[in-house]
N, C-alpha and C positions, 0 to 999 in steps of 0.2 A: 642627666635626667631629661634635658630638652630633647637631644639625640634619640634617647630611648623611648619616647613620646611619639615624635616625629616619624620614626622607623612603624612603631604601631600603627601609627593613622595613613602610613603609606600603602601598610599591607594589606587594611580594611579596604581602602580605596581599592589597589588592583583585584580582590577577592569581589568586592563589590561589581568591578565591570566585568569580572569573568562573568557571573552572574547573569548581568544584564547584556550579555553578548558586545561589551563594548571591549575595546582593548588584543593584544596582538595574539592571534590564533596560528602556531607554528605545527607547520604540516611538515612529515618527513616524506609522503610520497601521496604521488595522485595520480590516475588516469583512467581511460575507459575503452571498453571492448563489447561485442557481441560474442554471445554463448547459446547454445541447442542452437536449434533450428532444422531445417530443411534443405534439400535440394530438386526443383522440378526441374524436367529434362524437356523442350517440346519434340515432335515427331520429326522426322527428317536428318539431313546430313547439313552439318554448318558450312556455309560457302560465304568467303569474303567477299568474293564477288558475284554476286547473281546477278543472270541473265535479266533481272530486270533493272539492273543498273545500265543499260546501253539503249537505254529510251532519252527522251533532250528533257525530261523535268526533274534534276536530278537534287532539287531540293532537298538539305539536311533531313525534313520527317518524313521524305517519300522512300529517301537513303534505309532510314529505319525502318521502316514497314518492309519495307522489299526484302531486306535481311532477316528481320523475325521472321514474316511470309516462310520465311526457305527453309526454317526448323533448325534444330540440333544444338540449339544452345539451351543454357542454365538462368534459372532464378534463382538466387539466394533468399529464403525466406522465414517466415515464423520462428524469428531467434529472438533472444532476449538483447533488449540495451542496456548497460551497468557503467556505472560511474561512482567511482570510488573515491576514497580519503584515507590516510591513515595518519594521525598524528603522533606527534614524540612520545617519547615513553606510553606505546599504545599497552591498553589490556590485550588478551589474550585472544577474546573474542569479542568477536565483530559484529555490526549488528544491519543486518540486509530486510531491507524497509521495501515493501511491495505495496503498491497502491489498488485501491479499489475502482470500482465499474466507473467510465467518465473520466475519472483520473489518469496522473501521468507521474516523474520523480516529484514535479513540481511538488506535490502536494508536502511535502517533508523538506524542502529547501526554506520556505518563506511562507509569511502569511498575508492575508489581503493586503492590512495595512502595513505592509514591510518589515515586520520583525525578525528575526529569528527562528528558522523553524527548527525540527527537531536534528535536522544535518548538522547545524553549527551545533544546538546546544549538546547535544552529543559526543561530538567532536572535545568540546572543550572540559567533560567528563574525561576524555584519554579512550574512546571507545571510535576503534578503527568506524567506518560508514558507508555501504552498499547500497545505493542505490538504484531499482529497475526501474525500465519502462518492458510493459510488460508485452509477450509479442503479439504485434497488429496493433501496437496505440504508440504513441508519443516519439521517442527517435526508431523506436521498433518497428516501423512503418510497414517495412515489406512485408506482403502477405503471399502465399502460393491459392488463394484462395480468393475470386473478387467479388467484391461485395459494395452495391452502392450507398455512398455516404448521403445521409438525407437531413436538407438545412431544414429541419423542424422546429417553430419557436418554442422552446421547453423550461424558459430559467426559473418560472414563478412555483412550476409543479417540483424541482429542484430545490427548491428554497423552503418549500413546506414539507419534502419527503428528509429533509436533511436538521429538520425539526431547527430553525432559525426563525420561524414565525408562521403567519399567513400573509403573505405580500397582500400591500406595501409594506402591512406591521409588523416588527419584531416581537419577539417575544419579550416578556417584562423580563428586565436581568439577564439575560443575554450577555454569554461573553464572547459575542460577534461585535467587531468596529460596526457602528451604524451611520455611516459618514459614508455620499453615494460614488466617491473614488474606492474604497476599499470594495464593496459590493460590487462596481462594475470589474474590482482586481478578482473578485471568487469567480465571480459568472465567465470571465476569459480563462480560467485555470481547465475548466467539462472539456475533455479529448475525445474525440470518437475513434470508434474502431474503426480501421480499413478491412479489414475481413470476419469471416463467423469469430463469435470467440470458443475459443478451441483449447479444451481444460487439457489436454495431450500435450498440446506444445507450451502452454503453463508450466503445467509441472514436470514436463521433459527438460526444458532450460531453468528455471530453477533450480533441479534436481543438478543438471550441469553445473551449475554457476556454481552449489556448494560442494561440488566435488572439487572443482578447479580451487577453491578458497581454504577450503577445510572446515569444521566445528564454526560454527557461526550461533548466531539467534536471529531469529525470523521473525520481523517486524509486519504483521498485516492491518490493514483496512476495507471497513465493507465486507466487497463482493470479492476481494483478495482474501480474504477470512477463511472462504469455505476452498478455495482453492491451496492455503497455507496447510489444512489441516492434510490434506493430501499428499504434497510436497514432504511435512515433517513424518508423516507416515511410511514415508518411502526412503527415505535417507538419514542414512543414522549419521551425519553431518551434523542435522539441524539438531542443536543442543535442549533448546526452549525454546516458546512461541508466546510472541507479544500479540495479545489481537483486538485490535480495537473496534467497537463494533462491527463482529458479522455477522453476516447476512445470514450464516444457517451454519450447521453442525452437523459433521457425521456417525450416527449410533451407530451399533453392533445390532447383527441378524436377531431378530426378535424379542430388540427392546427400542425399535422405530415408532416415537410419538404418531398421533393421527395427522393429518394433513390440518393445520393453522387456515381458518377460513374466516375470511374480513372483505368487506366490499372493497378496499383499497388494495386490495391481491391478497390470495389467497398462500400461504407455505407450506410445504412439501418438506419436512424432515430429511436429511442425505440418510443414507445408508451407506454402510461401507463394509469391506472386509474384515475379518479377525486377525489376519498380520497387522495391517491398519493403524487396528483400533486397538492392538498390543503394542505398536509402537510410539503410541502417544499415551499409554499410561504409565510410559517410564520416563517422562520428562515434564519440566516444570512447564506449567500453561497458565499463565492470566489472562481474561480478556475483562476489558474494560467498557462502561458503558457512560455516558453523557449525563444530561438534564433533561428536563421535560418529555420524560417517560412517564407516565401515568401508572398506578395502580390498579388498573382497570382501562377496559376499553374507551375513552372518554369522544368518540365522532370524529376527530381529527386525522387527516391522514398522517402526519407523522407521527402523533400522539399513537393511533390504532396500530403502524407496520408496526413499530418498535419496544412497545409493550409486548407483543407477541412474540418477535425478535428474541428480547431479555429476556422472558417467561423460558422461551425455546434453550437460552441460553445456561440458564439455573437449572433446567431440566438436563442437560448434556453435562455439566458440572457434578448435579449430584451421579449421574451414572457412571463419568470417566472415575470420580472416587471412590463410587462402588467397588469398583473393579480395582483399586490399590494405587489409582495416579492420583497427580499431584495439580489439580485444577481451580484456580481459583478465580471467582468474577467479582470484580469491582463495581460499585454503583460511585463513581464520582460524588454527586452530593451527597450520597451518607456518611462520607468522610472528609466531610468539609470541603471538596474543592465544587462550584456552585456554576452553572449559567452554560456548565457545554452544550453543544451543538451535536452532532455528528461528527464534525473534526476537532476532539480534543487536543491536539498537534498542533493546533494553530490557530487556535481560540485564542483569546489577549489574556487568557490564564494560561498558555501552556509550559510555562516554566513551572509552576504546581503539580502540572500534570507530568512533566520530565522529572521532577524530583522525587514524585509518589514513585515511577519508576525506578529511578534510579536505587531505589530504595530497595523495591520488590529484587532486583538483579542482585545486590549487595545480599538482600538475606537467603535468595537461591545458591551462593556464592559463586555467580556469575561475572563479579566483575574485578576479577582476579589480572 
């Protein structure tokens, strides 16, 4: 009877730290590559040695200039970075997590204040994990395209566009750490672009990465949102689409909403094609939204984008099921989970929010 007591309270224990991301995470394979991309050529014939190597300053970066100076070599550019996982007895399908505008994988590894992000706790579901940097940000660095990087001080307008508060205040109930180590951990996470951003070479690597993979689900954020729906439009790959606040939605030719106008910017509806926009009504689509959304325009900038945001978003919802898809939008606090931000992933609730998931996936029968 002790035995059999004992044995109980061990299982609850290790079940418990799966849980809480404590306890051993066995990986059967991991690695990373780049996928799409480009190739720029410059003009000229490549010469290892040019004549302007036989002058006496033959300094390392004067080495260099003189060589590019002479043409004919290669960039490697605007490709995707992915870093992967798969653990033991994985499901079937995998789940490829693209980050939004500012962002980088970071955003889906951890959270300010060190938890868990949605990499492990996913992981520790048995669901293979894709992670991008999307190309022109984060290790995708290379651009064929230059573009100056501008150190603007921007975190406060960041902080209230991302609906966490009005600096310095948080919002009441917040489930943002409010401790100013984890704060200065969000504000070091904003990546900028090294070049335009270029929806072509988005969803041209993308589109790669899930050919190279096979059947996946596609995880987005943001401004990743509206480039997702494009990606899942184009490749009968992507199975479903996770999307957690975005930024805009693409209608079908003449049922495009009016242009969203607010003094805090103005929105522009997508339009898209009719292949498209047929091939996202045959697959499962949730997209999820936060806390401190207003029922009305309430003066706040993040209160005003994002009302109009979710408004734009019920409105794409009921049209995609118009039409016979399968779409469905989540309001986080109307189902009990309370205090999100913009990043519900890694909110100090987001094991709530992994489990509402996990949930959703189980009853697509997605996680097979």
């Amino acid at each position: 009877m002790k035995k059999t007591l004992l044995l109980a309270a061990l299982s609850l224990a290790l079940g418990a730290c799966a849980q809480s991301g404590n306890g051993r995470l066995t990986l059967a394979e991991q690695g990373s590559f780049a996928v799409g991309g480009t190739v720029k050529t410059s003009e000229g014939r490549y010469d290892a040695n040019p004549a302007a190597l036989k002058g006496n300053n033959n300094d390392f970066w004067n080495v260099y200039q003189a060589s590019t100076q002479a043409g004919g070599q290669t960039l490697h550019g605007d490709h995707a970075a992915v870093f992967y996982q798969i653990p033991e007895r994985a499901r079937s399908l995998p789940l490829v997590f693209l980050h939004g505008y500012g962002g980088s994988m970071r955003a889906w590894q951890t959270t300010p204040d060190g938890r868990e992000g949605f990499q492990n706790i996913f992981l520790r579901k048995r669901y293979p994990v894709y992670l991008v940097d999307q190309p022109r940000r984060g290790q995708a660095v290379r651009s064929t395209v230059g573009s100056e990087i501008k150190a603007t001080p921007d975190d406060q307008f960041w902080f209230a566009q991302f609906r966490i508060g009005s600096y310095p205040n948080f919002n009441q109930g917040v489930a943002f750490p409010q401790d100013q180590a984890a704060l200065q951990q969000f504000f070091r996470t904003i990546t900028p672009d090294t070049g335009p951003t270029d929806a072509a070479a988005i969803t041209g690597s993308m589109g790669a990465l899930f050919d190279k993979i096979g059947g996946g689900i596609l995880v987005t954020h943001s401004a990743g949102g509206a480039f997702g729906w494009l990606i899942a439009g184009q490749n009968p790959n992507v199975k479903a689409v996770v999307a957690y606040e975005p930024g805009n939605f693409p209608f079908p030719e003449g049922e495009v909403p009016p242009v969203m106008e607010n003094r805090f910017g103005n929105i522009a509806p997508m339009k898209t094609d009719a292949d498209t926009f047929r091939r996202l009504i045959q697959i499962p689509i949730v997209i999820y939204f936060g806390d401190f959304i207003p029922d009305a325009p309430d003066g706040t900038q993040g209160g005003d984008q994002w009302y109009m945001r979710m408004k734009l978003a019920q409105d794409w919802v009921n049209t995609v099921n118009k039409h016979g898809g399968k779409a469905t939008l989540v309001h986080l606090p109307k189902v009990g989970i309370k205090g999100n931000t913009h990043f519900p992933f890694s909110d100090l609730n987001n094991q709530q929010v992994a489990e509402h998931l996990a949930g959703w996936l189980k009853d697509q029968g997605l996680d097979k």
